[in-house]
N, C-alpha and C positions, 0 to 999 in steps of 0.2 A: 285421286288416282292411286294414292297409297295401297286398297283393296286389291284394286284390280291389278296393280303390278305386283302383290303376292297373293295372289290367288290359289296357286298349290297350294301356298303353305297353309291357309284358312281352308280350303274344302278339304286338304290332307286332317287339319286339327281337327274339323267339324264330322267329320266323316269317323274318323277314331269313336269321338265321344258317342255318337250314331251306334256303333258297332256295341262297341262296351256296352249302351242301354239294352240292346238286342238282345245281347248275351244274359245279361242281369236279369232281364224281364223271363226271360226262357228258362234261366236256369235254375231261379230262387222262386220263379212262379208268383202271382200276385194273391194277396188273399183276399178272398171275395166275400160279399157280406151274406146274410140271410136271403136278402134280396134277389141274389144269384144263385145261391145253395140250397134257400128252403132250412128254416129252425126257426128258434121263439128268441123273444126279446125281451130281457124283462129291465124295468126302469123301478130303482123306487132311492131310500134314502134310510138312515137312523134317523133314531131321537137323540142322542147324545154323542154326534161323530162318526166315523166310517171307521171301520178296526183295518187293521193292516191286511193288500190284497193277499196274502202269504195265507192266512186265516178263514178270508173268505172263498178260496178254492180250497182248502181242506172241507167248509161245508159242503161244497158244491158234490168234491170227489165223495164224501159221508153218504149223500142224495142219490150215489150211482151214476153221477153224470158225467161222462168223458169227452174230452175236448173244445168246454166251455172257454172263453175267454172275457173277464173281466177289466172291464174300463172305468175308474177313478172320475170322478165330477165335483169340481168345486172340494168340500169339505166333508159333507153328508153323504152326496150322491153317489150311486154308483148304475153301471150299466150291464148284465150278463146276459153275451152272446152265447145261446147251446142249439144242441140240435134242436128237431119236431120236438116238444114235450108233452107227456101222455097225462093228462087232469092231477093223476096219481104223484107222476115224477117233480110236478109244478107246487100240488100244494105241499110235499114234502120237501120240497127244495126253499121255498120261503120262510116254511116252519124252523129248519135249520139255521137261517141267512139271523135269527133272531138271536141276538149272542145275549143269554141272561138276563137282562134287565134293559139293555141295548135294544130296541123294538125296530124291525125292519119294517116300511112298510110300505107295500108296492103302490107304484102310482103309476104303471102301465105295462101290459103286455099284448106283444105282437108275433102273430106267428104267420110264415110264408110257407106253404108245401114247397116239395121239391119242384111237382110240374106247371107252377106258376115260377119260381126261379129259373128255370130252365127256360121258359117264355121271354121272360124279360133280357135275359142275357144273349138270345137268339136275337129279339127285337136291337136290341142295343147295338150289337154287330152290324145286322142292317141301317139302322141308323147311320152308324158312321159311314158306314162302306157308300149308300147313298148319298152322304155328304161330298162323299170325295169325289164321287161320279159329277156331281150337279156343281162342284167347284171346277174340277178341269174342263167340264162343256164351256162353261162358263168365259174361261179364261182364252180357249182355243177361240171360242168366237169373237171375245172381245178383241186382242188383239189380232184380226185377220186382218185387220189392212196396214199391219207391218210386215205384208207379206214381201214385199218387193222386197226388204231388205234383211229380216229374219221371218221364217217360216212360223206360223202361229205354234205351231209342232213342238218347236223349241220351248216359249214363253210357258206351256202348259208341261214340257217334261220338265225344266225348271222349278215350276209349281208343285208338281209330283214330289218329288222329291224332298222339296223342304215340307210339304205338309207328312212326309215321314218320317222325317226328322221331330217334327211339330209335335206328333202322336207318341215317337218312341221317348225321346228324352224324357221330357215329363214325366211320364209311364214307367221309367227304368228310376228316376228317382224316387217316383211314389214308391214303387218295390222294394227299394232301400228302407226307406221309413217303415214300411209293415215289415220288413225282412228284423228289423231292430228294435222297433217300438210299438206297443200296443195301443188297438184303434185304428191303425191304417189300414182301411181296408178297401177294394174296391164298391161302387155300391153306386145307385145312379145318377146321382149327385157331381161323380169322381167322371160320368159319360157325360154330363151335363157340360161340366167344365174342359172334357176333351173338345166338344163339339163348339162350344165358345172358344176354345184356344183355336181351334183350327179358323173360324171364322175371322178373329182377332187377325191373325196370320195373314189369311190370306187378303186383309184387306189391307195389312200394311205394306206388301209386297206388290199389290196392285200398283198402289201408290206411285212406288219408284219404276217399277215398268210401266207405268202411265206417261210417268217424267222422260223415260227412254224414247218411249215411242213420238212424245213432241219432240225432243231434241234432234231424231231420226228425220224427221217430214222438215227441220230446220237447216237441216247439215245434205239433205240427199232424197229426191223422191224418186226416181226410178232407177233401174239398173245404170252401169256405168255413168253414173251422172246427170243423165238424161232430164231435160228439166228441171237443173237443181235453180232453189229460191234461196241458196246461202251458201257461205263460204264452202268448199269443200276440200281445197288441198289442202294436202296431208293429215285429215283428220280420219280416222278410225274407230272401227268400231269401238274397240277400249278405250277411245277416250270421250267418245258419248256418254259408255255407262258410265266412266268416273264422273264425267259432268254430271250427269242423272242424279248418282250418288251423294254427289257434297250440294246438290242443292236440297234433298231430301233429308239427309240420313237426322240433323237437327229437329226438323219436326216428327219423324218415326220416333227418335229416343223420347224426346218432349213427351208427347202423350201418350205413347207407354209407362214410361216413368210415373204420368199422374197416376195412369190404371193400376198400376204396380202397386202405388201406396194408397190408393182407395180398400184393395183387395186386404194391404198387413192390417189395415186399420180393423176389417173384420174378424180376420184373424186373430189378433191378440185381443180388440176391443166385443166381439162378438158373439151372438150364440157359440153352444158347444156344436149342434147340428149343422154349421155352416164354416166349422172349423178350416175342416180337412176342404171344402168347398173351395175357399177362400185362398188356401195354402195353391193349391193345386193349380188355381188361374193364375196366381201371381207367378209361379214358375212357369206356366205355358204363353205366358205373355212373355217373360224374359226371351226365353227361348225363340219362340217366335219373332223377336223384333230382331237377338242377333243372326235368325237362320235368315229373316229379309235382308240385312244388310251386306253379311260377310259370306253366301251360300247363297242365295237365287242369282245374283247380279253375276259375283263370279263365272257360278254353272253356266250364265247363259251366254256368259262371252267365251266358254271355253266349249262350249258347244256348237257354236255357230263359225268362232275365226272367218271372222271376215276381212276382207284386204280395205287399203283408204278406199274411202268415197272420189268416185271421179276418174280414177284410173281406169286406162284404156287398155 
């Protein structure tokens, strides 16, 4: 009951940090990869070490090339994001990348035009937007026969809501991370792992409004009482969900938590390509477990206030 008797104060707290991602995400803009922009990619390594990146964008800027960014790998490796590059601007840009006896020597290049970035970033959008369609169908239908006592309406504007929470936080911290450090960038890996957070999400918050909706058909089946199969004086709305809540909220942390340290394990134990993958889920799972607990359940008793069960 702890929750739901401060529930301003958590959808006040949760709704701030909401805000601020919003803000973050809009104002500092996300940096997007080749994938979404269109340029080349080039992957390679020394023979004797990587020189300092200070060095290797002065080759870059030597080559003509403006607004490359380079990404550090292990010890050797290195990674250079630049625009389209023209046959010309590519092999005089590797010819450079060779510092004296230091032998650079490429082991992949990849290039996206613009109007297949543009494609992908179009698809991507639909994606998610899709997703969110086919979760709130979902949920409005699922719980319809808590109609008697809250309207499906509710359960799914609920849902709304923390799956935008779900999308922005995450989203406003990755922003941080490319706003500060190099390599973050958005890129479809970074959608992949929105569309699993949102999933993640919403199936931990089904969970507890699962639990709602039994304890609802236990305490009260039709209006003013009518039919009821259990106790109903003086119980209330808010104290269904709080019931709901402390009988859940242990197994939502629990297996999140495992998810959580499966994902660091990638991250620090893992490829470099599944880095930023890995980062990404394990904060849209945090996120996501405490928007189900402290933020759906709340909203949806302060959306509906409902009087006890029974009263006439």
């Amino acid at each position: 009951m702890f929750v739901i008797k401060h529930k301003n104060i958590f959808i006040g707290i949760i709704g701030l940090v909401l805000l601020v991602s919003i803000a973050v995400t809009f104002i500092w803009q996300p940096s997007f990869s080749i994938e979404f922009t269109g340029g080349s990619v080039i992957t390679g390594s020394y023979q004797d070490g990587r020189p300092d990146v200070e060095v290797i964008n002065e080759f870059i800027i030597q080559a003509g090339i403006i607004g490359a960014k380079v990404q550090p790998v292990g010890e050797k490796e290195i990674i250079i994001r630049t625009k389209d590059l023209t046959q010309e601007e590519h092999g005089k840009l590797v010819s450079l990348l060779s510092d004296g006896t230091n032998v650079f020597t490429e082991t992949s290049l990849s290039t996206v035009g613009p109007s297949i970035g543009k494609e992908l970033r179009s698809k991507a959008i639909v994606a998610l937007m899709l997703v969110l369609v086919l979760i709130i169908i979902f949920v409005a239908f699922a719980f319809r026969s808590a109609s008697l006592v809250v309207s499906s309406w509710k359960f799914g504007l609920s849902v709304i809501i923390c799956l935008v929470h779900d999308i922005f936080v995450p989203t406003g911290i990755f922003v941080v991370f490319s706003h500060y450090l190099i390599g973050y960038e958005i890129d479809t890996l970074f959608v992949t792992a929105l569309l699993a957070i949102l999933g993640y999400s919403v199936a931990d918050t089904i969970v507890v409004f699962d639990r709602i909706r039994e304890n609802l058909r236990n305490f009260e089946v039709g209006p003013r009482g009518s039919g009821s199969r259990g106790p109903t004086s003086g119980v209330t709305f808010e104290d269904v969900v709080g019931r709901s809540l402390r009988e859940t909220y242990v197994r939502s942390i629990n297996t999140s938590l495992t998810t959580i340290l499966a994902a660091l394990a990638i991250f620090f134990f893992g490829g470099v390509a599944t880095k930023h993958f890995a980062l990404m889920l394990a904060i849209g799972i945090a996120t996501g477990t405490y928007s189900s607990i402290l933020l759906a359940s709340p909203l949806l008793v302060l959306i509906s206030s409902k009087p006890k069960y029974g009263s006439k």
